[in-house]
Backbone as JSON, one array per atom type, in Angstrom:
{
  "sequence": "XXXXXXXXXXXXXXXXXXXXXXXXXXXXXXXXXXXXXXXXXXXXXXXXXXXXXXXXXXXXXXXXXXXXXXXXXXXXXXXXXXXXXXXXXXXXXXXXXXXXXXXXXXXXXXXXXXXXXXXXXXXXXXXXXXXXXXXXXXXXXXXXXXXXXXXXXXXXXXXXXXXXXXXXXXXXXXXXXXXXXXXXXXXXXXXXXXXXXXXXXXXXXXXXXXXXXXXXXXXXXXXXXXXXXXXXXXXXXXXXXXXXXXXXXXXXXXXXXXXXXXXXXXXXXXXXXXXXXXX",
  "N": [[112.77, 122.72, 75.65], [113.15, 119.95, 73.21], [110.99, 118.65, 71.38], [108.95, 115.8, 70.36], [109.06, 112.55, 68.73], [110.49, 110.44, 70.51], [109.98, 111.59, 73.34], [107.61, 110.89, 74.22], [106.58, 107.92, 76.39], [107.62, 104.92, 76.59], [106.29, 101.85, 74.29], [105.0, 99.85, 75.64], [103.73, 96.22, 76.74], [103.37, 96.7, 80.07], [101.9, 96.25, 82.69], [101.35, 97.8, 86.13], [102.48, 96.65, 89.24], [100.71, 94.45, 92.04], [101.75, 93.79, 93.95], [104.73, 94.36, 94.18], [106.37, 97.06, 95.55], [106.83, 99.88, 93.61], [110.44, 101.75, 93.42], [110.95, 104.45, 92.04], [114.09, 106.26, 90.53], [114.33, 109.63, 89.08], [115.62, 111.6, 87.3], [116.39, 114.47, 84.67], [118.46, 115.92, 85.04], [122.04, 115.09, 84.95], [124.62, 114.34, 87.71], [123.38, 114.59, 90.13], [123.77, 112.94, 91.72], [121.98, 110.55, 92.16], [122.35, 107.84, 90.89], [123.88, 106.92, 93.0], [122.17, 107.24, 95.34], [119.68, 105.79, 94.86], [121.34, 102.91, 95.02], [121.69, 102.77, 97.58], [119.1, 102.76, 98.77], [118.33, 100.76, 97.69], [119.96, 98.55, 99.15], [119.61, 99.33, 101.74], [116.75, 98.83, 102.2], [116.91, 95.74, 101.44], [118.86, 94.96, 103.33], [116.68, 95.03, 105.79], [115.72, 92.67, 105.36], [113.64, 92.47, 102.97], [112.75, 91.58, 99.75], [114.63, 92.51, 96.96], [114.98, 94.11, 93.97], [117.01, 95.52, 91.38], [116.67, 97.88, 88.55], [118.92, 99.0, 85.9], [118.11, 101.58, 83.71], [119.96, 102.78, 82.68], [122.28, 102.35, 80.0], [124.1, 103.36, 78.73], [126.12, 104.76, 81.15], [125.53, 102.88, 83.41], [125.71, 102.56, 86.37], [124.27, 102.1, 88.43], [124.24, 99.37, 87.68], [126.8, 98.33, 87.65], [127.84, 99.3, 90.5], [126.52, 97.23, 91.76], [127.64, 95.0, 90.56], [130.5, 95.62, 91.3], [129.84, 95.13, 93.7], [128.98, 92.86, 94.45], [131.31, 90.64, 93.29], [133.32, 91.81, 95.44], [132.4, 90.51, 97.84], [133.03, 87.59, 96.73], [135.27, 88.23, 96.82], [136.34, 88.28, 99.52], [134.88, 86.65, 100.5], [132.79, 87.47, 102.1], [129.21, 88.19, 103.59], [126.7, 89.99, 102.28], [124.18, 92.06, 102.53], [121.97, 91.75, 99.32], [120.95, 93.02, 96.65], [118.73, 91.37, 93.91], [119.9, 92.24, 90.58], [119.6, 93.95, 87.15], [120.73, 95.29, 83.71], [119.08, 97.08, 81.23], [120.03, 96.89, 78.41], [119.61, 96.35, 75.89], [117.87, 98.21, 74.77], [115.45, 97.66, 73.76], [112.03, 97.07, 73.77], [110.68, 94.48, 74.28], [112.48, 93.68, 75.75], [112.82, 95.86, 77.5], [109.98, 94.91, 78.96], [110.37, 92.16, 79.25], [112.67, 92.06, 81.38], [111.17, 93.63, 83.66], [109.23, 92.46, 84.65], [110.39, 89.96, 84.84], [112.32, 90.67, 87.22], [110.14, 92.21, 89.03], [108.54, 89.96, 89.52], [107.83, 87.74, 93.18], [109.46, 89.88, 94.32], [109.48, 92.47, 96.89], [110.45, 94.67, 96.47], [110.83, 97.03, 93.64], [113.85, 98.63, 92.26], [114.45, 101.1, 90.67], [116.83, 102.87, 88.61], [117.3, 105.36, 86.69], [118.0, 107.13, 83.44], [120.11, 110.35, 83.39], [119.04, 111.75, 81.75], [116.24, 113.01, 78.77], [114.55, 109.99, 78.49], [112.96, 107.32, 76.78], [111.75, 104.97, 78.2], [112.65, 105.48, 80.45], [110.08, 107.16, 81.4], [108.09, 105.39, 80.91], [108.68, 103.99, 83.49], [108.69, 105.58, 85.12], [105.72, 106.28, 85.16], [104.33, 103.72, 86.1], [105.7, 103.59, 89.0], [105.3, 103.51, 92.21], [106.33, 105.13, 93.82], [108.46, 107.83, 93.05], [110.73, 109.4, 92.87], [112.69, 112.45, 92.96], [115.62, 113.38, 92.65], [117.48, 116.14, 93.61], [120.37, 118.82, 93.36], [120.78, 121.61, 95.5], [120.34, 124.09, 94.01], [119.65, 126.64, 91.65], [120.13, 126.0, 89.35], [119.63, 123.03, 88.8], [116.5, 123.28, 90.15], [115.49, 124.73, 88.15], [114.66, 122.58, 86.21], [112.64, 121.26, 87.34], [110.92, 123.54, 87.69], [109.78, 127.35, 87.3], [111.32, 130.4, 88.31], [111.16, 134.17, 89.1], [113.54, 135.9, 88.26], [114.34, 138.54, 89.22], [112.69, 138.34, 91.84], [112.38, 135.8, 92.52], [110.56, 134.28, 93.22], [108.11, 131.86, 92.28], [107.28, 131.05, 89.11], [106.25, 129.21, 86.93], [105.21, 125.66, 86.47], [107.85, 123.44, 85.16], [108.74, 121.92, 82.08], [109.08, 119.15, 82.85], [107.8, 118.79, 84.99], [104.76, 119.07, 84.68], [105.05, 117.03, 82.63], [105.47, 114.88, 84.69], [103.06, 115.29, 86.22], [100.45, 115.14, 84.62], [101.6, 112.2, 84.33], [100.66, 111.2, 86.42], [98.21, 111.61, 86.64], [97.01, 109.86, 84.81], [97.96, 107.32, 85.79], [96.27, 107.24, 88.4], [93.6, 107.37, 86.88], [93.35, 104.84, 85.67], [94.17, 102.79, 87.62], [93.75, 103.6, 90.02], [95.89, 104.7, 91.95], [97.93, 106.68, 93.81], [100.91, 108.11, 92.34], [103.34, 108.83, 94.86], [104.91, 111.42, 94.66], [108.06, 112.53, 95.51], [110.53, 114.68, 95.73], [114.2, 115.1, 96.21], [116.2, 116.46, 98.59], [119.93, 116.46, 97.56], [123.12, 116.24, 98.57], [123.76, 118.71, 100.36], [124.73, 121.32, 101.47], [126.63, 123.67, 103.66], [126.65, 125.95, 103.0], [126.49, 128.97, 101.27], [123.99, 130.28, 102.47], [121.75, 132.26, 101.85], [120.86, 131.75, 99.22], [120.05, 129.04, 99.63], [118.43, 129.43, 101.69], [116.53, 130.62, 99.41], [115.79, 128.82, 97.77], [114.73, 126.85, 99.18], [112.52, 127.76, 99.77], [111.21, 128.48, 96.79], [110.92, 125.67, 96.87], [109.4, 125.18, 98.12], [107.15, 126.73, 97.63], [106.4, 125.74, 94.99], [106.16, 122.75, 95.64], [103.14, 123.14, 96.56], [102.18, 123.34, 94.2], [102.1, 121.58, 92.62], [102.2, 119.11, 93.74], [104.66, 117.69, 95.05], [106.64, 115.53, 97.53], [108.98, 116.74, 99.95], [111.67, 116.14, 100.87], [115.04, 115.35, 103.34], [118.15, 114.38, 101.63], [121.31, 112.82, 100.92], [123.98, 113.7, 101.93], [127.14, 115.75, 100.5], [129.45, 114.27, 100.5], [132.81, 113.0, 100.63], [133.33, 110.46, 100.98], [131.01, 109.01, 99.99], [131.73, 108.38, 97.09], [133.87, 107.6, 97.38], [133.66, 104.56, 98.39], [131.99, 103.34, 96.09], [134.1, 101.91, 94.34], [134.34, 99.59, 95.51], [131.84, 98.67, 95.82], [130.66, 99.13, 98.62], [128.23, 100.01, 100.98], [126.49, 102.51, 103.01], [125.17, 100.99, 104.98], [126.71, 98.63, 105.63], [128.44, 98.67, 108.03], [130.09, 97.02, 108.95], [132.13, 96.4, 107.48], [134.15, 98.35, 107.04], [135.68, 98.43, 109.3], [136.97, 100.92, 112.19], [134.81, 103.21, 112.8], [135.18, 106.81, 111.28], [133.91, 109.9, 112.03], [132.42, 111.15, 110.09], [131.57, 108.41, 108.43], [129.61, 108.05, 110.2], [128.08, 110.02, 110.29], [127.19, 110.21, 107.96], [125.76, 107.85, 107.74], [123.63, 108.02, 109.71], [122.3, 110.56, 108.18], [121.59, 108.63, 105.84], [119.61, 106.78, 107.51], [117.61, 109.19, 108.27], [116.9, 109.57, 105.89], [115.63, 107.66, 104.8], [113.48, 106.89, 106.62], [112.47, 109.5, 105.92], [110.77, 108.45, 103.08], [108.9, 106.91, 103.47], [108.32, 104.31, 103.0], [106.65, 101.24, 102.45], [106.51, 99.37, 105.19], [108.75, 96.06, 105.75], [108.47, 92.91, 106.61], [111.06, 91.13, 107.94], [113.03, 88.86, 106.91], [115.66, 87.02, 107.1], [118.16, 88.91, 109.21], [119.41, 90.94, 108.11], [120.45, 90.08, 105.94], [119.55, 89.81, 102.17], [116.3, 88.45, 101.1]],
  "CA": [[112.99, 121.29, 75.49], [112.65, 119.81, 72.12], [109.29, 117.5, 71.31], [109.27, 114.52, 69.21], [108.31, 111.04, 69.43], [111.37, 109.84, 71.81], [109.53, 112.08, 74.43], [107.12, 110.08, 74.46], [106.55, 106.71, 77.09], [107.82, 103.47, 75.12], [104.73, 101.54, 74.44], [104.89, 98.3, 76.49], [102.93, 95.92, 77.72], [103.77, 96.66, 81.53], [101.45, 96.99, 83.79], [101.9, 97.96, 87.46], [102.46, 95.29, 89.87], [100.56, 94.84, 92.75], [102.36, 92.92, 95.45], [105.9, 95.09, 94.3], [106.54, 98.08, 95.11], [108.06, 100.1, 92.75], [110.54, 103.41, 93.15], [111.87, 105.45, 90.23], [114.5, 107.39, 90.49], [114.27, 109.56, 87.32], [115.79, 113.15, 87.04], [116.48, 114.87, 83.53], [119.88, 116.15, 84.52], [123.29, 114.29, 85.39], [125.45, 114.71, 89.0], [122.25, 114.52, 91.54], [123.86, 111.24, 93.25], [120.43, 109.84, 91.72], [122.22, 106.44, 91.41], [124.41, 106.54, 94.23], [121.19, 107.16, 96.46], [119.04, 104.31, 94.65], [121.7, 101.8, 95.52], [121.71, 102.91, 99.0], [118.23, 102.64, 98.71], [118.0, 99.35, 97.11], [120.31, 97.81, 100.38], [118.86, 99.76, 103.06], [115.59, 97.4, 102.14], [117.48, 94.35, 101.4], [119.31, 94.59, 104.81], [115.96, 94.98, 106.62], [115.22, 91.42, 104.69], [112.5, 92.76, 102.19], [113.29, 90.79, 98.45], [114.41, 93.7, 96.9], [115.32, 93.9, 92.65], [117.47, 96.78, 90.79], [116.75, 97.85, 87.54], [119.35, 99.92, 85.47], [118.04, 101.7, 82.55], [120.85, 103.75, 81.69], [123.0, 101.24, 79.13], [125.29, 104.24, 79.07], [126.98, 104.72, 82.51], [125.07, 101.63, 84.04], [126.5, 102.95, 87.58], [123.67, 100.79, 89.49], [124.81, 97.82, 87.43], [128.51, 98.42, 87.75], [128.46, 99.74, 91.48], [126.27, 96.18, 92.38], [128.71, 94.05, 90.21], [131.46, 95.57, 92.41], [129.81, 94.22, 95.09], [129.28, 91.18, 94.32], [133.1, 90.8, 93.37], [134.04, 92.16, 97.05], [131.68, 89.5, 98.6], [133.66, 86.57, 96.35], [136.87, 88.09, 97.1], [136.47, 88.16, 100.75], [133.79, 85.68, 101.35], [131.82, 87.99, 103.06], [128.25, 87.73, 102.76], [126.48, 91.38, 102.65], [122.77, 92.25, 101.43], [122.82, 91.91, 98.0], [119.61, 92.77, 95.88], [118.76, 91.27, 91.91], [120.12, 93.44, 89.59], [119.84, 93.8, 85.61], [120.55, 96.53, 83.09], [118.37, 97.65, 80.15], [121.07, 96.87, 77.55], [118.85, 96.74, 74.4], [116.35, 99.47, 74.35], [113.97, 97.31, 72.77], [110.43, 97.42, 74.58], [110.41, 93.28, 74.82], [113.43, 93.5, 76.73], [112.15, 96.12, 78.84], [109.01, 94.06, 79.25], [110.94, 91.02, 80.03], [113.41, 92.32, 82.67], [110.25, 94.12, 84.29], [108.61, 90.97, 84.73], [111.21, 88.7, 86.17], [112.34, 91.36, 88.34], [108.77, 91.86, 89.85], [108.87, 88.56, 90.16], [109.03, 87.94, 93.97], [110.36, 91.18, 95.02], [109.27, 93.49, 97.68], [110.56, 96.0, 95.91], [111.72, 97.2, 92.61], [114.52, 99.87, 92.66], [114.72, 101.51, 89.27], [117.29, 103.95, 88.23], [116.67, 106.08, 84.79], [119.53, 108.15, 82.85], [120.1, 111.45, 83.54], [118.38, 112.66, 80.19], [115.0, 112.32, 78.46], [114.66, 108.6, 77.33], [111.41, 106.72, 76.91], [111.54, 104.29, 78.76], [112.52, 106.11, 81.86], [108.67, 108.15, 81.48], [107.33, 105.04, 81.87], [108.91, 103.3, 84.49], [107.75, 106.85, 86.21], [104.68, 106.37, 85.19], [104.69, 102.39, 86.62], [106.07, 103.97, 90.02], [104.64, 103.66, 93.34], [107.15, 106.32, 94.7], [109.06, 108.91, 92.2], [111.94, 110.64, 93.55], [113.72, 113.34, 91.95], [117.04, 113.95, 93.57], [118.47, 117.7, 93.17], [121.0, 119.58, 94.16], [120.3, 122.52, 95.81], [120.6, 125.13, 93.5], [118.24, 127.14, 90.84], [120.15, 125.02, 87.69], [118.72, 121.97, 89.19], [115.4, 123.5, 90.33], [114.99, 124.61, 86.74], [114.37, 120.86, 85.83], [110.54, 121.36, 87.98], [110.0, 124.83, 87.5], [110.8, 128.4, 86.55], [111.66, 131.2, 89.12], [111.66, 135.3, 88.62], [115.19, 135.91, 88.2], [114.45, 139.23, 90.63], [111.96, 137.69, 92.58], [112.92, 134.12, 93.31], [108.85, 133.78, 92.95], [108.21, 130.51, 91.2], [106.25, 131.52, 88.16], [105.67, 128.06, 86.5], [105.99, 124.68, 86.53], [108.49, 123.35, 84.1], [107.72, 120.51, 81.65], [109.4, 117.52, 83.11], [106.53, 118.68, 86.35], [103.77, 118.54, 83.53], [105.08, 115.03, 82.48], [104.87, 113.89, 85.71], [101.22, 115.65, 86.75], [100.13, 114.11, 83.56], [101.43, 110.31, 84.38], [99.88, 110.64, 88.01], [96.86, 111.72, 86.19], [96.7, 108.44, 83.88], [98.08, 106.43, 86.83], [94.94, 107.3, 89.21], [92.85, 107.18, 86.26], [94.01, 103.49, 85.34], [94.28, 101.82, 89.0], [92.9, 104.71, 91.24], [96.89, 104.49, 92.05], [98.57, 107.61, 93.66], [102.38, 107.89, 92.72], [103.94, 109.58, 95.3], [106.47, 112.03, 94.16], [109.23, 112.85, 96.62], [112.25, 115.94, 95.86], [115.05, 114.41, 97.66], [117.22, 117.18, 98.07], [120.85, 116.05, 97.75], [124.83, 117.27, 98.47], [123.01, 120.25, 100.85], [126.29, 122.0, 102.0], [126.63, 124.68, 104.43], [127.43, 127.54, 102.0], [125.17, 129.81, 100.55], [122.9, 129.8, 102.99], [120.93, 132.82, 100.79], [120.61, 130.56, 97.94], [119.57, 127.63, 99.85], [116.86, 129.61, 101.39], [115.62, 130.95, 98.08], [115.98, 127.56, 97.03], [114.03, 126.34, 99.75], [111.14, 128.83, 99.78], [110.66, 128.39, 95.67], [110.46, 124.3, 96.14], [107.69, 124.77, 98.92], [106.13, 126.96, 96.43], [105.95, 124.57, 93.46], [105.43, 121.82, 96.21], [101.9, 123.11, 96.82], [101.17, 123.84, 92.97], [102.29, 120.23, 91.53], [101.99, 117.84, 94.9], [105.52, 116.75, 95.74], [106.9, 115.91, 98.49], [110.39, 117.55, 99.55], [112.77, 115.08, 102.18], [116.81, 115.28, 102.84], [118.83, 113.47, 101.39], [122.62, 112.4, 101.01], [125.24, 115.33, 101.6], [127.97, 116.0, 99.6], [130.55, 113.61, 100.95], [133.83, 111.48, 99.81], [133.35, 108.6, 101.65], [130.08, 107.85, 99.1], [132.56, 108.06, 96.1], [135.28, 106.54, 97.41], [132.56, 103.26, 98.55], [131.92, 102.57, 94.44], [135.01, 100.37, 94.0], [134.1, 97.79, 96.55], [130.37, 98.57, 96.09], [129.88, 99.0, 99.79], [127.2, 101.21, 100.96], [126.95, 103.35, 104.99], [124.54, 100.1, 105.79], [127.93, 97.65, 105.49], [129.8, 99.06, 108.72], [131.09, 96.13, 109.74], [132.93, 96.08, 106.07], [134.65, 99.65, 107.34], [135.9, 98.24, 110.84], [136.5, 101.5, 112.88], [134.11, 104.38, 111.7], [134.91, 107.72, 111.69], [132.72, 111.05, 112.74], [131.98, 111.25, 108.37], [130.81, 107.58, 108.71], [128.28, 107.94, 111.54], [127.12, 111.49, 109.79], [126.4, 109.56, 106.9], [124.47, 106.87, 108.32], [122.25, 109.07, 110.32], [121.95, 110.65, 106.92], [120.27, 107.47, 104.95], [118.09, 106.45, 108.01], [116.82, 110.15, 107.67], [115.88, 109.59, 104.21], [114.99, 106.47, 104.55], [112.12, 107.33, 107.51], [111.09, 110.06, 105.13], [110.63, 108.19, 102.0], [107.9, 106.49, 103.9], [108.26, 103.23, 101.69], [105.78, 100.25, 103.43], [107.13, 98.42, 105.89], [108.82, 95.02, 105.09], [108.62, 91.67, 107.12], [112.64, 90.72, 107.76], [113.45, 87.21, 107.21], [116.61, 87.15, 107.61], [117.75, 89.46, 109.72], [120.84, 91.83, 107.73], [120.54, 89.64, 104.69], [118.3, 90.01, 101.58], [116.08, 86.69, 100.86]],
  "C": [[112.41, 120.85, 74.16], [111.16, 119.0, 72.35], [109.72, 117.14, 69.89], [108.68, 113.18, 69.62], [109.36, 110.55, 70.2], [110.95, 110.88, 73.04], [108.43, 111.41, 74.63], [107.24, 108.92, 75.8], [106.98, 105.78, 75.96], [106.49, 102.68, 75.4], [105.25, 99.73, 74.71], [103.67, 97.54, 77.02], [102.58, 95.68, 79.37], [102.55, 97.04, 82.1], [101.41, 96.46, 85.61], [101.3, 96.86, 88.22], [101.02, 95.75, 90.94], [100.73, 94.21, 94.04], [104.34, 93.62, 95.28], [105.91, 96.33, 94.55], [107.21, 98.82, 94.52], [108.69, 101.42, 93.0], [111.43, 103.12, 92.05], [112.53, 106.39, 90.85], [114.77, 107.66, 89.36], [114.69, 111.26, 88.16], [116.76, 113.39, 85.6], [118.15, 115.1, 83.4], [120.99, 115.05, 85.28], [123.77, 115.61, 87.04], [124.61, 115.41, 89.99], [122.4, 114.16, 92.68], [122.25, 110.77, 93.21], [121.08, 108.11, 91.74], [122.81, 105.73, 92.48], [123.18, 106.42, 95.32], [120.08, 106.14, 96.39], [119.92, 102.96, 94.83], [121.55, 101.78, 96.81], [120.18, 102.71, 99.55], [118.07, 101.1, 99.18], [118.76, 98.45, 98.61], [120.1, 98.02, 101.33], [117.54, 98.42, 103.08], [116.09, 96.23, 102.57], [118.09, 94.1, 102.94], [118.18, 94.56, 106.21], [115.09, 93.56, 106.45], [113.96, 91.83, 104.09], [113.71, 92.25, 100.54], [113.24, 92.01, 97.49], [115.21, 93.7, 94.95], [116.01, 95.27, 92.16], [116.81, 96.62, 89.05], [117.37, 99.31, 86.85], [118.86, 100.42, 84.13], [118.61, 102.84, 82.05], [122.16, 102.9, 81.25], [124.13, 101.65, 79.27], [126.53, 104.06, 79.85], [126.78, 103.77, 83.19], [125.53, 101.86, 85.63], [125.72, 102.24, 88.31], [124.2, 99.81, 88.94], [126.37, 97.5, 88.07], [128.62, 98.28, 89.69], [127.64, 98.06, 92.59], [127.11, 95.16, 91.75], [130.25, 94.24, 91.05], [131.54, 95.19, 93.67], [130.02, 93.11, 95.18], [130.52, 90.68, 93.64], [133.96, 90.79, 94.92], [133.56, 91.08, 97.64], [132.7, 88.31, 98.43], [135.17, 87.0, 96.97], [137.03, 87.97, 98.57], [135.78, 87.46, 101.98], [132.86, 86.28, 102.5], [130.26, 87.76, 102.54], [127.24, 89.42, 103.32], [124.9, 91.18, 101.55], [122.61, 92.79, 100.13], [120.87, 91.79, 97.09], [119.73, 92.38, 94.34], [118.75, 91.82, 91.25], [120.38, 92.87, 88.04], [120.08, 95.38, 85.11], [120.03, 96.37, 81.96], [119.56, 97.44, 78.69], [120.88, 96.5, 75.95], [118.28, 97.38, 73.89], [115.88, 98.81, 73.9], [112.67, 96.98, 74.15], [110.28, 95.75, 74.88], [111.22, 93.13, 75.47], [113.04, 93.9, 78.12], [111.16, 95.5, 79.76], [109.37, 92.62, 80.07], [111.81, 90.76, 81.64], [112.04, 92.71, 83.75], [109.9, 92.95, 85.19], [109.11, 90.08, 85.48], [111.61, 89.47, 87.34], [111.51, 91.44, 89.64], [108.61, 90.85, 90.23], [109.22, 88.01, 91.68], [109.48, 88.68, 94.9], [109.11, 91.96, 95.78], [109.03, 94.57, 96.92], [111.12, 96.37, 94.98], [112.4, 98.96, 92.68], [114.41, 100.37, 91.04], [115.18, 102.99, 88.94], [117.41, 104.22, 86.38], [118.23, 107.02, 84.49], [119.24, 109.41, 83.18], [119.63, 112.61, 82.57], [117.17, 111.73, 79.8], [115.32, 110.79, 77.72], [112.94, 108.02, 77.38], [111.22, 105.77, 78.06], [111.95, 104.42, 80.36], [111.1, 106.67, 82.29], [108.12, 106.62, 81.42], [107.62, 103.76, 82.43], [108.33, 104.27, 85.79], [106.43, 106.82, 86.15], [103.58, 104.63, 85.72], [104.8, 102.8, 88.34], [104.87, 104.16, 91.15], [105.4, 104.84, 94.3], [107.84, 106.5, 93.52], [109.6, 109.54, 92.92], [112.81, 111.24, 92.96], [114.68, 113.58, 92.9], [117.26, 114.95, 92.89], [119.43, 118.16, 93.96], [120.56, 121.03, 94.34], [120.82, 124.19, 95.09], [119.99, 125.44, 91.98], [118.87, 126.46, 89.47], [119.66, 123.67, 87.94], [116.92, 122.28, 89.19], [114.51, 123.79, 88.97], [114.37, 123.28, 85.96], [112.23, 120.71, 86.03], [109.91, 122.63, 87.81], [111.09, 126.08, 87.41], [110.4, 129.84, 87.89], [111.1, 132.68, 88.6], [112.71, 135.86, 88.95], [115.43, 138.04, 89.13], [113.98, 138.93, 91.92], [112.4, 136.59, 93.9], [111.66, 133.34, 93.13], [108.76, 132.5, 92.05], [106.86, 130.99, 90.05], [105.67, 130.38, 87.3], [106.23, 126.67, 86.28], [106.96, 124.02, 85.35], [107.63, 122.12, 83.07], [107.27, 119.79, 82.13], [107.97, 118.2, 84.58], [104.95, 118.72, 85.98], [103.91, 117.69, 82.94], [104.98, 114.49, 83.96], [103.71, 114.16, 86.58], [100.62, 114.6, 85.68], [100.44, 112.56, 84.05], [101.05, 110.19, 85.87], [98.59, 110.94, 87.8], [96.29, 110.2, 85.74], [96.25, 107.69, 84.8], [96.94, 106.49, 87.82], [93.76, 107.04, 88.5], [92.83, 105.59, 86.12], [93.61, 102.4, 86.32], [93.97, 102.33, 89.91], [94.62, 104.61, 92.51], [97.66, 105.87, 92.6], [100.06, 107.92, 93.58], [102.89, 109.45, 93.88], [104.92, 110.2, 95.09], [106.86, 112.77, 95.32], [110.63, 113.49, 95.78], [113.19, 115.56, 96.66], [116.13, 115.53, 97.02], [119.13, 116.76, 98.25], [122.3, 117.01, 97.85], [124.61, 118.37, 98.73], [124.76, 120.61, 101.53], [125.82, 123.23, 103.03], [127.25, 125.16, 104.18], [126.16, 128.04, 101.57], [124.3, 129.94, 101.06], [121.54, 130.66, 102.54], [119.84, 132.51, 99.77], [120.03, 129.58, 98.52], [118.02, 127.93, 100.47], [115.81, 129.98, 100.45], [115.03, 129.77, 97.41], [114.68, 126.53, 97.35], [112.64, 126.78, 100.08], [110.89, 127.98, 97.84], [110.5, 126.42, 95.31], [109.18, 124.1, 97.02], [106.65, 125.45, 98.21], [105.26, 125.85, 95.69], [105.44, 123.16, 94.17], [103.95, 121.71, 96.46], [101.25, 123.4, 95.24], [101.6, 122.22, 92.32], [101.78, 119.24, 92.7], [103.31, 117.22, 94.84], [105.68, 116.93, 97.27], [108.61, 116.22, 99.21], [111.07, 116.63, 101.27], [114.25, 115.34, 101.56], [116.91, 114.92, 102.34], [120.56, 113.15, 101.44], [123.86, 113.66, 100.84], [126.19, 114.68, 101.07], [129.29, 115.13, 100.69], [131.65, 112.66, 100.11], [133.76, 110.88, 99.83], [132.12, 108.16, 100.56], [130.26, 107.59, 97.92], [133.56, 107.5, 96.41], [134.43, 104.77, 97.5], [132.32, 102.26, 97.35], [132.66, 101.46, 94.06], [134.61, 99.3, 94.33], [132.26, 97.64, 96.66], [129.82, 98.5, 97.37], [128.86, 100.66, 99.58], [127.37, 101.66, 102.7], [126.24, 101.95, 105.44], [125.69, 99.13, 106.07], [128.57, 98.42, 106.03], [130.19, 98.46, 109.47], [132.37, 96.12, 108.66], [134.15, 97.72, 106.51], [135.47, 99.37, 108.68], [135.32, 99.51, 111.53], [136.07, 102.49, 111.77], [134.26, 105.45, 112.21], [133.99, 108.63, 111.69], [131.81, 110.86, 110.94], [131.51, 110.11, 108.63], [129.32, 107.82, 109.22], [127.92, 108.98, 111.18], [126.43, 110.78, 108.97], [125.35, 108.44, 107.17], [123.7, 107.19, 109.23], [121.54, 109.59, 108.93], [120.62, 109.94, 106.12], [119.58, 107.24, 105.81], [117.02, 107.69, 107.98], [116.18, 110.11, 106.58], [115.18, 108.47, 104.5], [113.64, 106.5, 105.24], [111.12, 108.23, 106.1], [110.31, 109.97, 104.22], [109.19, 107.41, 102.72], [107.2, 105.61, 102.88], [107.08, 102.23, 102.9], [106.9, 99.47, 104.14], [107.41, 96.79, 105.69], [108.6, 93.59, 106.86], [110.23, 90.83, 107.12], [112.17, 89.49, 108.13], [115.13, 87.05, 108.0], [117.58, 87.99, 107.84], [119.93, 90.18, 109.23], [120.65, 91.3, 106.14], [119.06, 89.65, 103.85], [117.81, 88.3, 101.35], [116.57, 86.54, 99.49]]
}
């Protein structure tokens, strides 16, 4: 991985809330379902009535911005009224922007969702380093796992941790140093298939490895399904199945699915106001 000063944190004046909580989803590479699973995130909350905020900071693809502007579109076009959390995107890179969105976001909120680009940027390292929960989504397989650490290609043995798992020991170092703050980092493994089942145990042996040499922690997450790409247009999510009428067997897999993650992410418990809708 190169080194330079855009590896770096951007230097802000942010610091961590303490009445929001904040997750990051941040992983280095693209096609995790990193922002498909932080929207699903972000409305799982909101529908349990916790005041819940997005923040996109990939300007790029913007896919949290986009896939909550399609919601809110579907809502107007059909007058429905569906849990809908405050969303912005990062659309300047400049560090008073970031600072500013931060800010009003927190503002308020329960909870701030914050999805990062699929490549090093600054200001993704430290929204991770801001984070009250860190979740790397992977798919299950050793070009993903490469991202946290490095294998022996006879073995399977995990021989060391990669960078990006020395940038984020390092900002849970700071972060405890700072606020006596522990970010919890959570592996959410994603799009697990029933193939390879070889590979998936190698897969799954070399992340409980590296789990006991860095401190994550390793929970399901969202299988490889159509139904959570076809959903994008209309911005629904598995929590909106009244928006689906009847649901088939793929439905009701999938929403077993997110309450699985959702138990294991073991976010704090919110106080519902109103009771489907976000405040």
């Amino acid at each position: 991985m190169a080194t330079g000063p855009e590896q770096t944190p951007a230097s802000t004046h942010v610091a961590p809330s303490a009445s929001t909580h904040v997750i990051v989803f941040a992983n280095e590479k693209g096609g995790t379902g990193k922002s498909t699973t932080a929207v699903h995130v972000a409305i799982a909350l909101a529908a349990k009535g916790a005041r819940v905020a997005c923040l996109d900071l990939d300007h790029r693809q913007r896919t949290v911005g986009r896939y909550l502007d399609n919601r809110a579109e579907t809502m107007k076009r059909n007058g429905s009224v569906l849990p809908m959390p405050l969303h912005a995107t990062l659309s300047e890179q400049s560090e008073d922007q970031f600072e500013d969105l931060w800010h009003s976001l927190c503002q308020g909120s329960d909870f701030l969702v914050v999805d990062t680009p699929g490549r090093d940027d600054p200001f993704a390292r430290t929204a991770a380093a801001l984070a009250n929960t860190l979740v790397t989504p992977m798919n299950d397989s050793f070009v993903d796992f490469d991202l946290i650490g490095q294998v022996d290609p006879e073995t399977y043995q995990v021989t060391r941790p990669s960078f990006y798992s020395e940038l984020i020991w390092d900002a849970r170092k700071q972060r405890a140093r700072a606020d006596g703050t522990t970010i919890d980092w959570v592996v959410l493994r994603n799009r697990l298939q029933h193939i390879e089942a070889r590979n998936m145990r190698r897969v799954s042996d070399a992340l409980a490895q590296l789990a006991k040499r860095v401190g994550f922690r390793i929970i399901p997450g969202l299988g490889e399904r159509v139904i959570y790409r076809e959903m994008f247009p209309a911005g629904l999510t598995m929590i909106d199945s009244k928006a689906f009428g009847s649901m088939g067997l793929a439905h009701v897999a999938a929403r077993q699915e997110l309450r699985e993650m959702m138990a294991a992410l073991q976010l704090p418990d919110v106080v519902e106001q109103v009771p489907g809708v976000a405040a």
